[in-house]
MARVO-496362 format. One record per residue (C-alpha): x, y, z. Coordinates in steps of 0.02 Angstrom, whole numbers, plus 32768, in hexadecimal, padded with zeros to 4 digits. Layout:
<nodes>
XYZ;...
</nodes>
This chain:
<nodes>
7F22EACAB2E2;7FC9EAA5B2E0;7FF4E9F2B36C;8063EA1DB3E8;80B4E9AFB46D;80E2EA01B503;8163E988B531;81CFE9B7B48B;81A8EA72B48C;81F5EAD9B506;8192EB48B56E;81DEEBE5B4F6;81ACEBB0B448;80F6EB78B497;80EBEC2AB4D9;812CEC71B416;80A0EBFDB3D0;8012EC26B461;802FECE4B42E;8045ECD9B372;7F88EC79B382;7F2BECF6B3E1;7F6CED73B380;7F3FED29B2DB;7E93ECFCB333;7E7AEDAAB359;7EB8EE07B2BC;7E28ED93B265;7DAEEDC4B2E5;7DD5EE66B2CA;7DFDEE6EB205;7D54EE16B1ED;7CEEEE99B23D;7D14EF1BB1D7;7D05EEC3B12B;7C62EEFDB0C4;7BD1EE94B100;7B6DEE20B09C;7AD1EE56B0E7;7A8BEEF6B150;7A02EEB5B1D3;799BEF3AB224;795EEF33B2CD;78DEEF95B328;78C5EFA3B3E0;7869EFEDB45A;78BEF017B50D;7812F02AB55E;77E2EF78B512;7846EF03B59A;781BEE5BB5D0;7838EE20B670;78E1EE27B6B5;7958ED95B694;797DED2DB726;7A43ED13B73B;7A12EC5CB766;7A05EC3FB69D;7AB0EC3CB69D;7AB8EBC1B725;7B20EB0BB71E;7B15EA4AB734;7B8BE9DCB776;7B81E931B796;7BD5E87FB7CF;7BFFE85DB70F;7C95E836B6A6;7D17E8BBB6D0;7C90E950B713;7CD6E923B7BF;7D63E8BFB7CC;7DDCE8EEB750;7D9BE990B737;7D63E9FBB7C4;7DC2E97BB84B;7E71E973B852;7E94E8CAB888;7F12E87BB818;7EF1E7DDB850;7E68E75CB7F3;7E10E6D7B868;7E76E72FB90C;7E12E6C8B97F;7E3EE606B927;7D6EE609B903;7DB4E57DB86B;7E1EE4F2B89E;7EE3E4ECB87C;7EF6E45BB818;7F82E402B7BB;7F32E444B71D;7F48E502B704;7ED7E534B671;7E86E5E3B6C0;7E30E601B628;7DDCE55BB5D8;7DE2E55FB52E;7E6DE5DAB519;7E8DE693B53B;7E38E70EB4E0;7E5EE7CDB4FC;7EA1E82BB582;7E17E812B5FF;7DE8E73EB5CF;7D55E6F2B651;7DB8E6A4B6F0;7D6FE5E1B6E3;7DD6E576B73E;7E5EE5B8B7D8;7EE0E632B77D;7F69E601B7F6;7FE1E591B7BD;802FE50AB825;80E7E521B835;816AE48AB85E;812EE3D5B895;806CE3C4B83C;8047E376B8D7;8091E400B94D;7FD8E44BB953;7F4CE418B997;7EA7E473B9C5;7E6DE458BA6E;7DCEE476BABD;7DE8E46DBB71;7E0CE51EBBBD;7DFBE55CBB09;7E07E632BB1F;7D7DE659BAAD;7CF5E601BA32;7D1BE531BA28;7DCDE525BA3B;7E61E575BA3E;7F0BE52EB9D4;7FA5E4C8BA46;8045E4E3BA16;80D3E472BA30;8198E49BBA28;81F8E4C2B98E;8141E4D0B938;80CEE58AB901;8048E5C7B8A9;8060E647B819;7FE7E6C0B7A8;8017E6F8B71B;7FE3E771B6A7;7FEFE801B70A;8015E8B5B6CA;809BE921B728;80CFE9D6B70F;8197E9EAB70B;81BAEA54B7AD;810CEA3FB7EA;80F1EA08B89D;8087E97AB8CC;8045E944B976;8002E8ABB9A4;7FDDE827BA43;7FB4E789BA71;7F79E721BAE8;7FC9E685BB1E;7FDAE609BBAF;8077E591BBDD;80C8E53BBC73;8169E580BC22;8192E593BB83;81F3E616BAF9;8185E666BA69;81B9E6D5B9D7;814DE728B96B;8196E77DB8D5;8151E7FFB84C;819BE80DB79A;81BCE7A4B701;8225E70BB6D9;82C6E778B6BA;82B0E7EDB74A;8249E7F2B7F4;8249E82BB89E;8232E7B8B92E;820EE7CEB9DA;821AE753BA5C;81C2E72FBB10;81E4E6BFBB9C;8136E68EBBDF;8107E62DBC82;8050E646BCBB;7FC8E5D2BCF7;7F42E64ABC99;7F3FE69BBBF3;7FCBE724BBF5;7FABE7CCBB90;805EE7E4BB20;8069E88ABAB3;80F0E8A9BA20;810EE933B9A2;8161E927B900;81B6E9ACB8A4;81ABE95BB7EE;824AE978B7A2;8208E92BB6F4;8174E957B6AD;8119E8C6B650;806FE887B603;80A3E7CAB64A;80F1E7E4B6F1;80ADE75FB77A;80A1E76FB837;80DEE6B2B89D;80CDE68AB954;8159E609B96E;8159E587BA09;821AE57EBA24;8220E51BBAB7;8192E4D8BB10;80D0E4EFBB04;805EE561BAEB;7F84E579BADC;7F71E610BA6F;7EEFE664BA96;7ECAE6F7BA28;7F3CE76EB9C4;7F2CE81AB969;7FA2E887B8F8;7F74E93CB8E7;7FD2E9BDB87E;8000EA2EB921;7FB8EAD4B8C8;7F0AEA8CB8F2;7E7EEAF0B926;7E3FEA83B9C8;7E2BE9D8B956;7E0CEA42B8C0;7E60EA6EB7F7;7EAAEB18B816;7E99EB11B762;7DEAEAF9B74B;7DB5EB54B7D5;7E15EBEFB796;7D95EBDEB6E1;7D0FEBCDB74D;7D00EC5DB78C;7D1BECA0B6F7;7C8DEC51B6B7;7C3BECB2B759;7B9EEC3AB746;7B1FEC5AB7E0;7ADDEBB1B804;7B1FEB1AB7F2;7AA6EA66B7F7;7AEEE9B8B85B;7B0CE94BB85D;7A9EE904B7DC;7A55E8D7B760;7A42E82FB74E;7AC3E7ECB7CD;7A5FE85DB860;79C2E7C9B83E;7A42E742B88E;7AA6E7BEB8FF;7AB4E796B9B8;7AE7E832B9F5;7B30E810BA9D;7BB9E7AABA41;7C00E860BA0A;7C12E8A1BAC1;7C74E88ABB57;7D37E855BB45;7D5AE858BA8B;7DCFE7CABA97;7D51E756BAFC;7CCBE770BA7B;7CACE6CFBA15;7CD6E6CDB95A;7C39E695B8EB;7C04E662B84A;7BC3E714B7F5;7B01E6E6B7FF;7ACFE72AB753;7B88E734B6E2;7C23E6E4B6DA;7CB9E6D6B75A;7CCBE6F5B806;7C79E767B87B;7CF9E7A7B907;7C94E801B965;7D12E894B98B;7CA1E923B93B;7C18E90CB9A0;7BA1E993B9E9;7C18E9EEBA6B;7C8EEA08B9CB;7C19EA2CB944;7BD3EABEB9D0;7C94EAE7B9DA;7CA8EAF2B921;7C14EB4FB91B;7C6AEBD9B991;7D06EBCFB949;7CBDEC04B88D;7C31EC83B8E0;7BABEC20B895;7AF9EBE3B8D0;7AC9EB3CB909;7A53EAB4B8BC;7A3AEA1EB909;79DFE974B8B6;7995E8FDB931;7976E849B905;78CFE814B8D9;78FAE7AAB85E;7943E6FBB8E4;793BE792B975;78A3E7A4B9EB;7852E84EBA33;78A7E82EBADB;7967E833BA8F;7940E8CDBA32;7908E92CBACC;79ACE8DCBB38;79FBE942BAA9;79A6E9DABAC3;79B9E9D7BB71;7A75E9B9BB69;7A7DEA53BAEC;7A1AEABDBB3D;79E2EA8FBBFA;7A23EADDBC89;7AB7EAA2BCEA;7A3EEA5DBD71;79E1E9FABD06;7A20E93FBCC5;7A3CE980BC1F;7AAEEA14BC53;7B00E9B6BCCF;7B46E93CBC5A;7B79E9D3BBF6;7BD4EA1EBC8E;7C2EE95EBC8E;7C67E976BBE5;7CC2EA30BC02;7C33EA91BBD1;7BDAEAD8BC61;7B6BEB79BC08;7ADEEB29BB86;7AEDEB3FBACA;7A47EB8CBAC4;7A38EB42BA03;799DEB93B9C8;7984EB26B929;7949EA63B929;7933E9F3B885;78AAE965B8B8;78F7E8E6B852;7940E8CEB7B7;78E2E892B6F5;787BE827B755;77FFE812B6C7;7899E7AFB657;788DE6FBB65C;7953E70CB654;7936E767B703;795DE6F3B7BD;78C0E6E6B80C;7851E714B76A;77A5E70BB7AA;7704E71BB757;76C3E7C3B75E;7642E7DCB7DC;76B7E761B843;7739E7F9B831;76D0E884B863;76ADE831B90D;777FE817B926;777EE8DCB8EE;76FFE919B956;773BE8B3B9F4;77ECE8D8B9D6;77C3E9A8B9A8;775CE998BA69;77E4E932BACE;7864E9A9BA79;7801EA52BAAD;77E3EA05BB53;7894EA35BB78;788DEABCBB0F;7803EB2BBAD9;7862EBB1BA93;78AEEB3EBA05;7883EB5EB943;785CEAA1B902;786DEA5EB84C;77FBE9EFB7F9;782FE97FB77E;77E0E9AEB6E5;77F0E96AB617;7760E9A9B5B4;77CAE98EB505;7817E8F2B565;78D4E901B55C;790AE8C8B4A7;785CE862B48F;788AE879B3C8;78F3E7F9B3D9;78B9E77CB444;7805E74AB42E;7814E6E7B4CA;7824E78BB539;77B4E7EAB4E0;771EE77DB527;776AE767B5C4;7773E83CB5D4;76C6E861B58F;7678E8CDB60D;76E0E8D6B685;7700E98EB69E;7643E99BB692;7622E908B71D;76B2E965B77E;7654EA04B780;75A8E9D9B7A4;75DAE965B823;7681E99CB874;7675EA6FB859;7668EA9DB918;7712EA3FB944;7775EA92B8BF;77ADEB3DB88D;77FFEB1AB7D3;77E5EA95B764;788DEA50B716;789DEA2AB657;793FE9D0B60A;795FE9D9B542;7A06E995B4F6;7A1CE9C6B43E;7A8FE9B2B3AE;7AEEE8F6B36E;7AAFE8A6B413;7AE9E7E5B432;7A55E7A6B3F2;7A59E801B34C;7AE9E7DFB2E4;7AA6E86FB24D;7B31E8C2B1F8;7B58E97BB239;7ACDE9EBB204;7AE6EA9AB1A4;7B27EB07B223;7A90EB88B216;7A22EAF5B23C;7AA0EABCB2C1;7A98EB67B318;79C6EB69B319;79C9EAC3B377;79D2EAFBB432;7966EB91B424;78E3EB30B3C2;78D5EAADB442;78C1EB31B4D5;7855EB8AB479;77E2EAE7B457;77E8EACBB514;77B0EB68B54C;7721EB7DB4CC;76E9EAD0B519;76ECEB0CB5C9;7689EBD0B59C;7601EB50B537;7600EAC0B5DB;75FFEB31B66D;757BEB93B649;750DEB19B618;751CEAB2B6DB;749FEAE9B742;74F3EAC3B7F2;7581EB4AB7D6;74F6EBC4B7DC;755AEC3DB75A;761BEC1DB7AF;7697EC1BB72A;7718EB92B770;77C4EBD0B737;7825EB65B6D0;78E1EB27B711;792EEAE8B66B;79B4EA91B6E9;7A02EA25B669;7A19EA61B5AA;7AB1EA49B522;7AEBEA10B489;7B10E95BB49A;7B7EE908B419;7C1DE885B3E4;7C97E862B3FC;7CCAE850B4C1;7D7CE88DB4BB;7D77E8D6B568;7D45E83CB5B5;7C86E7FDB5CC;7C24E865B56E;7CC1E8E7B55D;7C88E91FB4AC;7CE9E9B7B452;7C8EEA62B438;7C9EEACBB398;7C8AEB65B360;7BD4EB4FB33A;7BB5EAF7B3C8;7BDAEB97B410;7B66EC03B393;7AD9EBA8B3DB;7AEDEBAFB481;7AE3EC73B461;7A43EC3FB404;79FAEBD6B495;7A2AEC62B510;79D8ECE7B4BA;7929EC84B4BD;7946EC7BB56B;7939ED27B580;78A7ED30B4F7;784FECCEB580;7892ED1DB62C;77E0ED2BB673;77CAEC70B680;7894EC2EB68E;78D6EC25B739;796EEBD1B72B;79C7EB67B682;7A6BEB03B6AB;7ADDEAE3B64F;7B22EA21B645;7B8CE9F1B672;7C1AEA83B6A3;7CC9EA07B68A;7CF0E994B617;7C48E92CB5FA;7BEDE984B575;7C2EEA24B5DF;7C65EAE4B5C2;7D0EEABBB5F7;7D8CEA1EB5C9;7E25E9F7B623;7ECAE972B617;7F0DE934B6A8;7F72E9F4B6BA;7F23EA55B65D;7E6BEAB4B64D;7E0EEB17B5CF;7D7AEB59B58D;7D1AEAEFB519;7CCDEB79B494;7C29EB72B4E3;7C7FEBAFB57E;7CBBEC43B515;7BFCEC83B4FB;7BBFEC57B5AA;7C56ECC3B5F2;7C33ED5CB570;7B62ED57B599;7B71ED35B651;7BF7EDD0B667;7BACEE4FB5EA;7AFEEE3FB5BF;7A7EEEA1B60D;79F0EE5EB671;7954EEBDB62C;791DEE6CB587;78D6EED6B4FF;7852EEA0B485;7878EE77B3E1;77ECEE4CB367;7836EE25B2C6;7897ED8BB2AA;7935ED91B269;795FECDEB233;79E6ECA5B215;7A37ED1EB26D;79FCED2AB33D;79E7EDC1B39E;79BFEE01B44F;79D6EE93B4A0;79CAEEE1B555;79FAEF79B5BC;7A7CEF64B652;7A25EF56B6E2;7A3FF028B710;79F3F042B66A;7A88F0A0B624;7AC0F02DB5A1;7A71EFBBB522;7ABCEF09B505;7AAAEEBBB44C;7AD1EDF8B441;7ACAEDCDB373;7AEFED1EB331;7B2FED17B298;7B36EC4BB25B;7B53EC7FB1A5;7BEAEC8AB13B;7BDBED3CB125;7BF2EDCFB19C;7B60EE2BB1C2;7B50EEFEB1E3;7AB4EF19B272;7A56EFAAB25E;7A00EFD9B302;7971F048B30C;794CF068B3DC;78B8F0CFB3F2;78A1F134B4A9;7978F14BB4AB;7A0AF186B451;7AA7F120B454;7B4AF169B451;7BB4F12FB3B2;7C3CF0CEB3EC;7C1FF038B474;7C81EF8DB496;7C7AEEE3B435;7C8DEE59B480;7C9CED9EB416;7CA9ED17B400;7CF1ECD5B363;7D6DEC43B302;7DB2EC18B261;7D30EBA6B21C;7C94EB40B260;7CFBEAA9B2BB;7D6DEB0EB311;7D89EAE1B3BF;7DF7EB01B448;7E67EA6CB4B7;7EAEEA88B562;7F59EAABB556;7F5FEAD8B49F;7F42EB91B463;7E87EBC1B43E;7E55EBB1B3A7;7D9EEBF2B3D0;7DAFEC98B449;7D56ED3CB489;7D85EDD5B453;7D71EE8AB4A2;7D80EF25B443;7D56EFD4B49B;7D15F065B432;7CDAF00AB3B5;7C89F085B332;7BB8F070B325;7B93F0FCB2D5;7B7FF090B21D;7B2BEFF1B27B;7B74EF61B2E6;7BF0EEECB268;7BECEE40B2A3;7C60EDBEB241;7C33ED22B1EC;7C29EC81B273;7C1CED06B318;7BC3ED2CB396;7BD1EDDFB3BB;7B98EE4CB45E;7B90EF06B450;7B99EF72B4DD;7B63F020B4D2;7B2FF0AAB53A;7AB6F123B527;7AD9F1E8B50E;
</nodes>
C-alpha cells in the first residue's frame, strides 16, 4: 500500500486514492470469484440434522485497563497523566528510553516545564487529587506535546485551578500557530474553568500549555476532549462498534481486575486518584469506571459482564459491587448509586468470579484448594445480594499457553477439575482463555498460512474435547454439563505498533478467526459465551491514531458472522481440510447460511448437496477478502483488507469462493 501523509495530501486527492482502492479491492474480489476453480469440494447436509442453537454471546467482547483498550482508544481524553499522578520535574523525558510508535508507554510525567526550571513545584498540602497537585509561579507553564489535532475540528477542554489572583492562558496548536485563551482567576477553592478550541491547523505535533502570566496558581486537574464526543467517549470508535454489533462485552479485566479497587472508578471523575495500572504499564485514571462502562454499554446496545477481584479482592468488595449494580435505591449499595446520578439499578445479569487465578503471573495466585474456598465464599457473599446472577468460574483445563511455559503448566494441572468437583454449586459457566499464533514468548517464524488458519479452531477444539471427557467423568455434577464461556481467545503476536500489545492483524489472521468461529458453532451445545480480546488497539478487532479508527481485518469477519449468519447449526460430517465449513438456517428457517474458508492460493467452487430443501439459485455473498496473506488495514489509510456484498449471486453451478477468503452465502429456500 501506497504511504500517505495526510498533512501533504489534500483532503481531494485522499478521497481520488480512497476510491480508486476500494474499487480495485473490489474488482479483485469480484474478478476472482468467477475464475475456474482449482478444486470442486462437495458438501452434504441435512436440515433436519441441527445442533443446538448458537448463542449470540459467542460473538461477545473483552475490554480491559491495558495499553490503549481504554484510554486512547474507546476514551477520548487527549490528555496523558491528566491528574499529575508523576511528578513535574526539571527533566522532561515522558518516555524513558526514547519514543517508539504512535502510542509509546507514559513512564515519567509527559508535561513539560515551561520558563524558570524552578517555577514548578509539586505540593502536597491541599493537593486536589492523588499525592499532590503541581504550583505554578508567574511567567512559568506546563506543556504536552505530541498531541494530534484535526484542522477545523473543535476541541473542549477544562481545568481546575485555585489562586488569590492571578492571569492564566492556556493555548492549543503548534509552534507556528495556536489559539489561546485567557482567565482572570481569584478563588479561595479550586475553580472549575472550561475552553473550546476551534483548531485552525491540523497537526500530528500540536501541544496544549497552561501559562501562569501573572501570579500563582495550584492546578488541579485538566482534560481536552475533541467536542464531537459521545459523553467521554471516541465518536469514532463507538460508531465501528456498533457495527461490530457484539452482544456482550467483559470488564474490566483480565489481569488488571486481580489488583482493581473498584471504588476508585466511581464518584466525581476528577476526584478519583490516579494509580499505578496493577497488572501493565502506565497509569490508571480511573475515568472509565463502572457507571461509564454501564453507559458505554447502553450507548452500543450491548450486554454487561462484570469481573470481580479475587485475585488482592475479598468476597465482601465483590458483593459492595453487586449491590451498587444491582440493589435497590433503599439499600447502601443503591443509594450510593443514586449519589453518583444513577438512581434505577443496572440489573447486570452476568458476573466473572475472578480472573486466571490458577497463573502464577496472576495477583493473589493461590494454591488451588486455597482458591476454591475464595470462589465459593465470594460466589455466596455475591448471591447473597443477588440470587438471580449467572456466575463464572475460572476454569484452564489446557492451561492458557502451558506449551510454552513449563512453569504454568504445573501450576494449572487440575485446576478446572479441582474447580468443578469442589466449586460447581457457586457457578453457572466455567471460563477458558487460549491465545494463539507468534505469542511474546515464541519468537518462531510465521507459519504456512493453512497451518496459521487451523491454529484457533484446533485449540478450541482441544478444549472442548477435554471438558465432554472431564465432566462426565465427576461424580458431584450428577450428569450437569457446565457450559463453557471461552471469555478470552485471539491471535496474539509482534510487533506492538498500536501501543502495549497493539499488534497488526492480517489477512490470515482474519481466515482463522472464521476458522475458530465456525468450531464455535460445531460446539454450540456446550459454548455459552467466547470473547473476543481485546476490542481496541491491544491485540483488538479495531486500531485507532489519535483521530482516526478502523477495523483491524479480524474485525472485518466478526462484523460479516455476527450480522449474517444464522443461528441453527447444521451437521456436517465430513471434513473438509484445508478448506472450513459451517452452515446454518436463519433463525425463521427460510434461508440457509454457508461460511467457507478458503486459506489456499487457489479459488475454490462449493458444491452443496441439502437434503429435506430446495434452494433457490441465486442468493447473496458476503466476504471477506485482500490482495495477499499480510494484507492489513491502518486507521486513516484506505483498506487494503475489506468485505464485500454482492446480491444475486448465481448458485445454480456451486458457491465460488476466491483464493485467501472467507466467503458467506446467503440463500433462501424455494
Amino acid at each position: 500500500m501506497d504511504e500517505i501523509n495526510l498533512n501533504e495530501t489534500n483532503l481531494f486527492d485522499f478521497k481520488k486514492m480512497t476510491i480508486k482502492k476500494t474499487i480495485s479491492l473490489f474488482l479483485f474480489v469480484l474478478s476472482a470469484s468467477t475464475v475456474s476453480p482449482g478444486r470442486t469440494v462437495t458438501v452434504t447436509v441435512d436440515t433436519q440434522q441441527t445442533g443446538a442453537p448458537i448463542n449470540p454471546f459467542v460473538y461477545g467482547q473483552f475490554i480491559e485497563h491495558l495499553g490503549r483498550c481504554i484510554y486512547g482508544g474507546i476514551w477520548a481524553e487527549m490528555l496523558e497523566d491528566r491528574k499529575f499522578y508523576h511528578p513535574i520535574t526539571t527533566t522532561y523525558n515522558p518516555y524513558g528510553e526514547g519514543k517508539i510508535g504512535e502510542y509509546p508507554t507514559i513512564i515519567n510525567s509527559p508535561w513539560e516545564i515551561l520558563g524558570d526550571s524552578e517555577g514548578v513545584s509539586m505540593v502536597e498540602e491541599d493537593s486536589f487529587v492523588g499525592d499532590h497537585t503541581p504550583a505554578l509561579r508567574e511567567d512559568c507553564g506546563i506543556r504536552q506535546n505530541d498531541l494530534a489535532i484535526v484542522a477545523g475540528k473543535t476541541y473542549t477542554g477544562y481545568l481546575w485551578i485555585k489562586s488569590n489572583g492571578s492571569h492564566v492562558e492556556v493555548s492549543l496548536g503548534t509552534h507556528e500557530e495556536r489559539e489561546s485563551i485567557s482567565f482572570q482567576v481569584n478563588s479561595e477553592d479550586y475553580q472549575l474553568l472550561n475552553f473550546e478550541f476551534s483548531a485552525a491547523p491540523g497537526s500530528n505535533d500540536a501541544d496544549f500549555e497552561i501559562r501562569v502570566i501573572k501570579g500563582e496558581a495550584l492546578i488541579g486537574t485538566v482534560s481536552l476532549m475533541p467536542s464531537d464526543n459521545i459523553r467521554g467517549m471516541r465518536r469514532d470508535t463507538i460508531a465501528l462498534l456498533k457495527e461490530l454489533n457484539a452482544p456482550i462485552y467483559r470488564w474490566p479485566g483480565g489481569n488488571f481486575v486481580s489488583g482493581y479497587e473498584w471504588r476508585d472508578g466511581i464518584g466525581n471523575r476528577d476526584r478519583r486518584p490516579p494509580r499505578k495500572n496493577p497488572a501493565w504499564s502506565g497509569v490508571e485514571h480511573n475515568d472509565f469506571g463502572t457507571d461509564e462502562f454501564l453507559d458505554f454499554c447502553r450507548e452500543i446496545n450491548t450486554e454487561p459482564a462484570i469481573a470481580v477481584n479475587t485475585g488482592f479482592g475479598d468476597p465482601h468488595s465483590a458483593a459492595e459491587w453487586v449491590a451498587y449494580c444491582n440493589g435497590d435505591s433503599d439499600t447502601r449499595g443503591g443509594r450510593l448509586r443514586a449519589v453518583n446520578g444513577h438512581t434505577q439499578p443496572y440489573e447486570i445479569q452476568y458476573w466473572c468470579v475472578g480472573n486466571e487465578m490458577f497463573g502464577t503471573w496472576q495477583l493473589g495466585y493461590m494454591q488451588l484448594h486455597h482458591y476454591t474456598e475464595k470462589h465459593n465464599r465470594t460466589a455466596r457473599a455475591m448471591r447473597e445480594v443477588d440470587d438471580s446472577i449467572t456466575l463464572i468460574g475460572v476454569g484452564a483445563i489446557g492451561g492458557i499457553n502451558q506449551e510454552h511455559d513449563p512453569t504454568a503448566a504445573a501450576a494449572n494441572r487440575g485446576w478446572t477439575r479441582g474447580m468443578l468437583e469442589s466449586s460447581a454449586p457457586y457457578m453457572d459457566w466455567i471460563s477458558e482463555h487460549f491465545y494463539s499464533g507468534r505469542v511474546p514468548w515464541d519468537d518462531s517464524g510465521k507459519l504456512e498460512t493453512i497451518e496459521h488458519v487451523q491454529l484457533l479452531k484446533t485449540s478450541i477444539r482441544n478444549i472442548v474435547d477435554q471438558h465432554r471427557r472431564l465432566q462426565p467423568s465427576i461424580p458431584n455434577l450428577n450428569g450437569r454439563i457446565v457450559p463453557i464461556a471461552m471469555d478470552e481467545w485471539n491471535y496474539w503476536h509482534r510487533d506492538y505498533v498500536y501501543g502495549e500489545l497493539g499488534c497488526i492483524y492480517d489477512l490470515a489472521d482474519a481466515l482463522g478467526v472464521a476458522a475458530g468461529l465456525h468450531e464455535y458453532f460445531r460446539n454450540s451445545d456446550i459454548i455459552a459465551m467466547a470473547n473476543y480480546a481485546q476490542t481496541v488497539n491491544v491485540i483488538g478487532c479495531i486500531k485507532t491514531s489519535k483521530t482516526a479508527a478502523e477495523f483491524a481485518t479480524t474485525g472485518l469477519i466478526l462484523k460479516m458472522y455476527r450480522t449474517y449468519f444464522g443461528n441453527i447449526p447444521l451437521n456436517i460430517v465430513a471434513n473438509h481440510e484445508p478448506y472450513d465449513l459451517s452452515i446454518a438456517l436463519t433463525e425463521d428457517r427460510k434461508s440457509v447460511t454457508i461460511g467457507v474458508v478458503n486459506p489456499t492460493d487457489e479459488s475454490i467452487l462449493v458444491n452443496l448437496e441439502l437434503i429435506g430443501g430446495i434452494l433457490n439459485t441465486e442468493g447473496t455473498s458476503h466476504s471477506v477478502s485482500g490482495r495477499e496473506r499480510g494484507s492489513h488495514n491502518r486507521p486513516g489509510f484506505p483498506r487494503e483488507v475489506d468485505m464485500t456484498t454482492v446480491q444475486n449471486v448465481d448458485l445454480s453451478h456451486g458457491l465460488a469462493v476466491p483464493a485467501l477468503t472467507s466467503s458467506l452465502f446467503v440463500v433462501g429456500f424455494k
